[in-house]
C-alpha positions, -999 to 999 in steps of 0.1 A, spaced: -144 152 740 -109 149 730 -80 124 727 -44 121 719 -27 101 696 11 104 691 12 142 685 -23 141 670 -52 155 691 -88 138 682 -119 153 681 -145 170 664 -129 202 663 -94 189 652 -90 171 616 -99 137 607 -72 111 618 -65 83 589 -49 51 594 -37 33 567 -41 -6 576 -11 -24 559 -24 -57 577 -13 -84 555 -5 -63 523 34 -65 535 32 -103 517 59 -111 543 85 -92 527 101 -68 558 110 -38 533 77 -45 507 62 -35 544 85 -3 550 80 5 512 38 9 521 47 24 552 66 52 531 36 54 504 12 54 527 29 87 539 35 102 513 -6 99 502 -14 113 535 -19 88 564 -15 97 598 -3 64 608 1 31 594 -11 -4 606 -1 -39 610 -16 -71 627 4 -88 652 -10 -127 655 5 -161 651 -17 -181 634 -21 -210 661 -34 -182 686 -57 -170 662 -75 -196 642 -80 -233 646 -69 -253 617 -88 -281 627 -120 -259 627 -120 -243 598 -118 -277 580 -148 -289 598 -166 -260 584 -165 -284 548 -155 -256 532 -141 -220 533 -167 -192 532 -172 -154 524 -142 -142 510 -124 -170 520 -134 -191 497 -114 -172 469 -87 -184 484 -57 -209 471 -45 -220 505 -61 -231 536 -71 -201 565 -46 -215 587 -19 -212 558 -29 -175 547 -29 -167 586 6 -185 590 18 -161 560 0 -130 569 17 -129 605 45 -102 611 73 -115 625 74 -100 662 111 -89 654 96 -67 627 78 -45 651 109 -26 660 119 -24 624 87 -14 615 82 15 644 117 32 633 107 33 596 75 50 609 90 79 627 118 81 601 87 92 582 71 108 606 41 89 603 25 70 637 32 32 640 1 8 648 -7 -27 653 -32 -50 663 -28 -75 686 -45 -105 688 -30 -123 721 -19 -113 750 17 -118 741 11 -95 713 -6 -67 732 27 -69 755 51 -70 730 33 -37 716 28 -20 744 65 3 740 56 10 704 19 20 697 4 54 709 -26 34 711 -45 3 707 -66 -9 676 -87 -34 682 -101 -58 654 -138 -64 653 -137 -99 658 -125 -95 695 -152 -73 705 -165 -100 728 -135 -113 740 -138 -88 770 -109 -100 790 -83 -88 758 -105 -58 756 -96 -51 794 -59 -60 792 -52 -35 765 -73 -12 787 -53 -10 816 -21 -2 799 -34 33 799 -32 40 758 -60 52 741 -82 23 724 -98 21 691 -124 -5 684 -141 -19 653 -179 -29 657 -181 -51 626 -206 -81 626 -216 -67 663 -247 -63 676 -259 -32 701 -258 -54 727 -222 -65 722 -213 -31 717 -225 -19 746 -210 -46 770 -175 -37 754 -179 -3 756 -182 -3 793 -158 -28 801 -135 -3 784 -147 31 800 -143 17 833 -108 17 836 -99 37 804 -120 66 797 -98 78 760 -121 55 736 -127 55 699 -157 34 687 -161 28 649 -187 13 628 -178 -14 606 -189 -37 582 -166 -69 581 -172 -81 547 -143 -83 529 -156 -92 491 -153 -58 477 -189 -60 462 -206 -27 454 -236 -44 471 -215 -40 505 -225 -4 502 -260 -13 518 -249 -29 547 -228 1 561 -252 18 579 -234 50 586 -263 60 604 -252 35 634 -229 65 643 -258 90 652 -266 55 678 -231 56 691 -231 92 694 -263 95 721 -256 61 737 -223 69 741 -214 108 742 -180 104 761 -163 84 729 -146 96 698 -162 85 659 -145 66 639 -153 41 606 -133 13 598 -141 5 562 -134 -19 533 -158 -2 503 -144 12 475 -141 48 466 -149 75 493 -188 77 499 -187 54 533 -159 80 547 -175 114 539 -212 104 549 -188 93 582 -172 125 586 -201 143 578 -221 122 608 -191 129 634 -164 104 625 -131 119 635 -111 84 627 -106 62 592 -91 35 592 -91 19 556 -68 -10 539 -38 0 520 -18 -16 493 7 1 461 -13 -28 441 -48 -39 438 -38 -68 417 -15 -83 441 -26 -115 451 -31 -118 486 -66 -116 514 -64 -77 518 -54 -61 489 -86 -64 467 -107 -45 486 -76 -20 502 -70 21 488 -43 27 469 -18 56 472 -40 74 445 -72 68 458 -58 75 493 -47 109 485 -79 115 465 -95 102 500 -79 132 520 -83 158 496 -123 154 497 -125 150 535 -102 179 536 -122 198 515 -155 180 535 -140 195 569 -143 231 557 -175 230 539 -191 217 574 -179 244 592 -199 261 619 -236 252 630 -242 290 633 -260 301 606 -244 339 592 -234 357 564 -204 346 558 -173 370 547 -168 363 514 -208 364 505 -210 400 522 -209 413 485 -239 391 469 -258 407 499 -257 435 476 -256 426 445 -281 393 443 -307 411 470 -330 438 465 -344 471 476 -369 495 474 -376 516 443 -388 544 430 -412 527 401 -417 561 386 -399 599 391 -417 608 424 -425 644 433 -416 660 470 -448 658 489 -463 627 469 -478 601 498 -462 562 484 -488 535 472 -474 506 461 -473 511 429 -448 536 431 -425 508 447 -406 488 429 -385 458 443 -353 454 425 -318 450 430 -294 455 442 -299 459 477 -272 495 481 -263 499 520 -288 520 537 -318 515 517 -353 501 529 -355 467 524 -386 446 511 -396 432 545 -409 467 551 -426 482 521 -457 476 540 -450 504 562 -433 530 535 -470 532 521 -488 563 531 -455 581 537 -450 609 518 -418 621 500 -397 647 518 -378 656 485 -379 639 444 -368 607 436 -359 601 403 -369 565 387 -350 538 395 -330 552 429 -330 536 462 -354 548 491 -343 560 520 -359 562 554 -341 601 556 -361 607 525 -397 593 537 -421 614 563 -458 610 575 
């Protein structure tokens, strides 16, 4: 199974595909926004992400202040949810700003849209659709973006199986190109989030749903959650990316930096050859330790021509020279006799050995 993205083909047999999720990190400055965009490619990212919603067609100011109180890691916030959403929003005439910044660097643009307005405007600029967790059973968006033939990416975060599976195949049944990532959607940045990942739900995804692409869309720190993810399958990371952790602001707490993103791609870089092939060989630069680190048989003692071999007269040592007996058979060099001498310590040799 295969996709493509942009110039980028997907799989397992192709190199992982990173996408660096400005989101709100842009602090609605326009050129702090191209700024991470050219960071973000310079630490390595295949593309780089925004999130197209206005905050009246997102989140309901009147709810969230009936909820007598803001929760999770909203509740480190100075200003209301509506007011960070209202802030956080990308102007739509960015998108076109935003997209020729993008291939100036030759980096994939990508955005999330969260209406149907949105997932129109997008349509001429994004190689595909990314789809936030939170939509996951808003099925109607899901089959929208669906029909516009780009591949789709979708986050599973605070998801259960069920839902999962519901949006899955409202998906395949009109668009068969499909990446499906495991998420967590907390957003505190607490070491304590590592137990809640469950990387393991990929090995799930993979047998329910062998005709998708792996992917993880994370917000841990460090780079545990995305190499146990490659390792399982994961050919897509999407992580959160800021020039500042300090920043004040909903996503740049818990987002990578340029230095921990390049530090990111290194490992899985160096992750993706060390996984290499599920045959199991001797490789080509350990045909020398075949010698050197394994053994043969040995004369234990100077042996005459005509003596007949006992075991004692064998020793097992290396290194293992080409051509000589090896120690899975000394059982039958015993009671063979020696055609010619062998002086202590030299290799035996079937040509050497008669009954």
């Amino acid at each position: 199974m295969t996709l493509k993205i942009g110039t980028h083909e997907i799989g397992m047999d192709h190199p992982t595909y990173f996408i660096a999720d400005i989101a709100a990190n842009h602090d609605g400055d326009l050129e702090r926004a191209k700024m991470l965009i050219r960071l973000a490619k310079e630490a390595g990212a295949d593309a780089a992400k925004f999130q197209n919603f206005h905050a009246p067609k997102i989140v309901s100011d009147y709810g969230f202040k009936s909820l007598g109180g803001q929760q999770s890691h909203q509740a480190k916030w100075k200003k209301s949810v509506f007011e960070v959403y209202k802030e956080a929003s990308v102007p739509s005439d960015w998108t076109p700003v935003l997209k020729e910044e993008c291939d100036k660097q030759g980096i994939d643009y990508f955005s999330s849209p969260y209406d149907f307005e949105a997932i129109d405007l997008l349509e001429k600029y994004v190689p595909a659709y990314k789809i936030g967790s939170c939509e996951i059973d808003w099925i109607e968006t899901l089959v929208y973006m669906a029909l516009k033939g780009k591949p789709m990416l979708i986050a599973t975060g605070a998801a259960n199986i069920g839902e999962v599976q519901k949006a899955v195949h409202a998906i395949l049944a009109v668009n068969k190109d499909l990446v499906l990532m495991q998420c967590n959607t907390n957003y505190t940045a607490s070491l304590e989030n590592f137990k809640y990942i469950n990387l393991n739900v990929l090995k799930t995804y993979a047998t329910m749903f062998p005709q998708v692409i792996l992917g993880l869309s994370d917000h841990t720190p460090g780079h545990a959650t995305v190499l146990g993810a490659v390792t399982l399958g994961a050919r897509v990371i999407e992580k959160h990316f800021t020039d500042d952790n300090n920043r004040e602001g909903p996503d740049h707490a818990f987002a990578m930096n340029p230095k921990t993103w390049a530090e990111m791609i290194e490992n899985t870089r160096q992750l993706e050859q060390a996984l290499g092939s599920t045959d199991k060989f001797v490789t080509e630069n350990e045909k020398e330790t075949v010698i050197i680190q394994r053994r043969c048989l040995r004369a234990a003692r100077d042996i005459n021509a005509g003596e007949i071999f006992t075991r004692e007269m064998i020793d097992v040592l290396r290194p293992a020279t080409p051509g000589a007996i090896l120690p899975d058979q000394v059982k039958t060099v015993l009671g063979l006799r020696a055609v010619k001498a062998i002086p202590l310590g030299k290799e035996l040799r079937w040509a050497d050995l008669q009954e």
